[in-house]
Every structure is written in C-alpha cells, then in structure tokens.
N, C-alpha and C positions, 0 to 999 in steps of 0.2 A: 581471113585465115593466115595461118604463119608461114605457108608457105608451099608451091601451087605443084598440085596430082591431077594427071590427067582420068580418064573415068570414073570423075565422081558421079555421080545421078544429080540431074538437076534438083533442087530444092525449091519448093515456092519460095519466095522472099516475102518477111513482114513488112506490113499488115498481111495475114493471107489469109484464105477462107478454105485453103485444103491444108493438109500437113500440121494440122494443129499440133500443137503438145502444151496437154493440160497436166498443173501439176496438182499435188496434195500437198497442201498446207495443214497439219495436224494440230498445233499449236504452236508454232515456230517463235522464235524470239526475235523484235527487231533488231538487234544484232545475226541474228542468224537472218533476218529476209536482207540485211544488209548485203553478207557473205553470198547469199545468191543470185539477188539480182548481178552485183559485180563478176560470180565467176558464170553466172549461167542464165541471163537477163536476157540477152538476145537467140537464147531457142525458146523461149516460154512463153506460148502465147495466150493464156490464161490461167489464173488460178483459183482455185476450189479450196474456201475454208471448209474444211470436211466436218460433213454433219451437223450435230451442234457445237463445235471447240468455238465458234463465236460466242457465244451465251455467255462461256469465262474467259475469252483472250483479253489478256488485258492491255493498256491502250490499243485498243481496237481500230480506234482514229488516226493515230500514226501509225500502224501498219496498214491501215489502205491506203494513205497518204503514200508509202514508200514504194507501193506498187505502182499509184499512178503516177509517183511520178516520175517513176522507170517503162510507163505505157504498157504495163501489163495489166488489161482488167481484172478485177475478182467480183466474185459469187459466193452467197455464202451456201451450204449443201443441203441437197434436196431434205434431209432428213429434219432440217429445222423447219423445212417450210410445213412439212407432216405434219412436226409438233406444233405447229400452228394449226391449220386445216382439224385435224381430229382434236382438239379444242376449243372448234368455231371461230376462231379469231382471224380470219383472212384478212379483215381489215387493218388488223394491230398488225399483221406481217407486211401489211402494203406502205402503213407508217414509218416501221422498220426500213424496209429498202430507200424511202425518200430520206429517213432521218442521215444515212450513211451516205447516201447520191451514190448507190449502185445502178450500174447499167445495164449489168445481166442477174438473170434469175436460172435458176431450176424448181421446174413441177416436177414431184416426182411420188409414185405410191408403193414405195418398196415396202413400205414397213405396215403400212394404215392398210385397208380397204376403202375403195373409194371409186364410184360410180365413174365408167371411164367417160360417158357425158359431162359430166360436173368435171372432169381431171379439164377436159378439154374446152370448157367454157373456164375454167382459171386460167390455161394460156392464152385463151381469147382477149382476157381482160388485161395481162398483164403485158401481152405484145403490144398492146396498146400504146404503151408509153419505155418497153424495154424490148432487149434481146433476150428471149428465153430457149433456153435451152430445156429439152425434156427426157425423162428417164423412164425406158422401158424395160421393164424383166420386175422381179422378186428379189425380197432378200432373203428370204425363205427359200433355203434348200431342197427341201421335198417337197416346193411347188414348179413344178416342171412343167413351161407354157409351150407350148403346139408350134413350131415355127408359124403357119398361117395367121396365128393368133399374135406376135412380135409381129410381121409385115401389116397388117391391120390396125394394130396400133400406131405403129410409127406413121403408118400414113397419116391416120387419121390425126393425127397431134401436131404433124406439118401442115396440114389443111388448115388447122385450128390457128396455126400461126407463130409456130417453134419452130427457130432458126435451124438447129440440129438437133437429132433425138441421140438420147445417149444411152447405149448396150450395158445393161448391171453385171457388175461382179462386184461389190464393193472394192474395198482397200485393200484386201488380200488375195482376189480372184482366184474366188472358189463357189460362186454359184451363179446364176443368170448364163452367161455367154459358155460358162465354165464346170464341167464337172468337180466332184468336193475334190480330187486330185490337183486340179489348176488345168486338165486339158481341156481344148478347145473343142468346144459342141460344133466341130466342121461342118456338118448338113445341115445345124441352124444357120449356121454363118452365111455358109454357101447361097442356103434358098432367102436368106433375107435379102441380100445380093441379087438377085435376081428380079426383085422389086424396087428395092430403095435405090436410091443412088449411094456412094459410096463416101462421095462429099457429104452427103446429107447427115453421115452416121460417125457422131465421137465415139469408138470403142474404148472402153474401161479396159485396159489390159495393161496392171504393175507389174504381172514375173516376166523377167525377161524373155523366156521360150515365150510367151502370149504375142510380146512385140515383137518378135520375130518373124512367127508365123503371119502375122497381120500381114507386116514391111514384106513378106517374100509373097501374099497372097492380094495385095492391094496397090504394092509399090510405095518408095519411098515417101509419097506425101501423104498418107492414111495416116485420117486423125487420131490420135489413143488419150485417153486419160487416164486421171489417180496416178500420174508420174510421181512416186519418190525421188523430194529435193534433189538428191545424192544420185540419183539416176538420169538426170535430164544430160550430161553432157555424154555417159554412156550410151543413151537410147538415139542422141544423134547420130554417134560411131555406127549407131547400128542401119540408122538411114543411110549413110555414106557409104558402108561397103567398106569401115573402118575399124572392124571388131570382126574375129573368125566368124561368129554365127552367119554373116554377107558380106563375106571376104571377095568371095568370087561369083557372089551372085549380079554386080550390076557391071563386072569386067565384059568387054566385048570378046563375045565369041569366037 
C-alpha cells in the first residue's frame, strides 16, 4: 500500500480461499488484460471468460498465457460448458479444458435443463482431475427456486466434489440471488447461510449496492463474482472501509 491507515479490516492475503474476487472477462484485449493485470493483478483472484466470448476471442492462447503468468487462474463460463452438455458433447468439452491446460472449470445449468444427478456426476468426473467450481440458481427470471431447494443443491454438488458453488445472477444481477430490480432476495440469502458455509459460496454480485450488502452481511473477505474489470480496485475500497458505502462500518466503535 502507499501509505499506512490504521482500521483497515484484515484482508486474507493471496493465494487465499475466502475473500475471492472473481472477475468478468467479456472479451477483453490483450492489451487491455495487459492494463489490468498491472493496475489491478494483485486483488483478482480469478477469472471467468464469460459464457461463450471464448468460442471468438481471439488469440486465445496468449490471453491465458497473460493470466498465468500473472498467477491468476481462468475458466472459461458455465454457459459454454451447456452448450456442450445439451449437444452431448462432454467429451469434446473435456478435450477443450486439456487442449488450454485449465485448471478450473464450472458446471453449471442456467440455461439447459438438466437432471441434477447427471449435473452432479459431471462434477464427480471432472473434480477428478480439476477444481470445479459449480453454479446454482436460473437464468430464467420467472424461475423462482425455494431457498430449501438452492441449500439442497449446493450441498449436494460439494458432496459431489465442487470446490465452491456459485449463487446466479448473471452479468447484470437481476435474477437468481436478485430480484429483476438488482435487490437482494435477503431471506434466500439469509437461510442459505444458515446451511452452507459462507467460505463455501462465490456470490455473483456486479452492482455495487449487491457488494456492499454482501461486505456489510458477510464481512470483508466474502467471496463475490462477475467483477467488472473497472471495478475490482473500487470493490476493494469497498472491503477496506475506503469508499462511503463502509466508510465507518469496520471504524472501531
């Protein structure tokens, strides 16, 4: 840091397994992943080629290269592994991850239907040889799942052998954890909380109110995803207690 404040909130330090911040990579340019790693490489502890934008990014291989070799993994997004899966091709997606030498994956059935036995024998197989990350909720708006029904899930998909499950709202967080407004489903939240562990769960939350409520409802190391690039050195402020939204939420009383 540039220069030392006393009550900041402790921070896990990288490598860490609480406090994530995952970001979204939409198509960026390696010039642009260049510009971030340098201003914003050491809070980002993973990144998510969103959906399918791998299918056309092009050099594809030197932007993973640029990640690794600034030690930030990537994954490419749950929604390509779909469009695999609902055109029987898990294999051809399993080639895929070796052909790139990814080390994390997402399962995820936002978009397909899909037997959540069969969702959870694909984590089975692919923990096997990675760290998979898994995604629970809809992308479908007017599918609105039961809290019991997300703590059920999630269990069961860490059972199966997913490092962390991850809470849907896509890119824009407006549905899964989030009403079509951007607010927070707080009773879902609350009672999945009361199951899962807190470590256990990357929340999808881009608008800034989302991170907020997380950071003031979980504490400064609560993991969040779909970080927009331009956002990751804001959403630290926001850890820190260095941005009004928790200005004086981690001050001693």
């Amino acid at each position: 840091m540039n220069y030392d404040l006393t009550q900041i909130p402790h921070r896990a330090e990288k490598p860490r397994s609480t406090g994530y911040t995952m970001v979204m990579d939409k198509g960026l340019s390696l010039r642009e992943v260049e510009d971030l790693i340098e201003t914003s490489g050491p809070y980002i502890d993973i990144v998510k080629l969103g959906w399918g934008t791998s299918y056309l990014t092009q050099k594809l291989n030197e932007k993973l290269a640029l990640y690794k070799e600034a030690g930030i993994p990537c994954y490419l997004g749950g929604t390509l592994f779909e469009a695999f899966i609902v055109r029987d091709q898990f294999e051809d997606y399993q080639k895929i991850l070796d052909k790139f030498d990814l080390e994390y994956v997402e399962v995820s059935d936002g978009s397909i239907e899909l037997d959540h036995d069969k969702k959870c024998e694909f984590i089975s197989i692919l923990s096997q040889q990675m760290t998979v990350l898994s995604e629970v909720g809809s992308k479908d708006a007017a599918k609105i799942i039961p809290p019991y029904k997300w703590i059920e899930q999630m269990q069961t998909e860490l059972d199966a052998g997913a490092w962390k499950v991850i809470g849907e709202a896509r890119e824009s967080g407006n549905v899964g954890l989030f009403r079509d407004s951007g607010e927070v489903r707080q009773g879902l939240v609350e009672e999945i909380l009361t199951k899962i562990p807190s470590e256990k769960i990357l929340w999808e939350a881009p608008q800034k109110a989302q991170q907020v409520w997380f950071i003031k409802l979980c504490g400064t190391n609560v993991n969040l995803g779909n970080i927009a690039p331009n956002e990751v050195i804001p959403l630290e402020t926001i850890r820190l207690g260095l941005r009004g939204d928790t200005f004086g939420y981690f001050l001693d009383k």
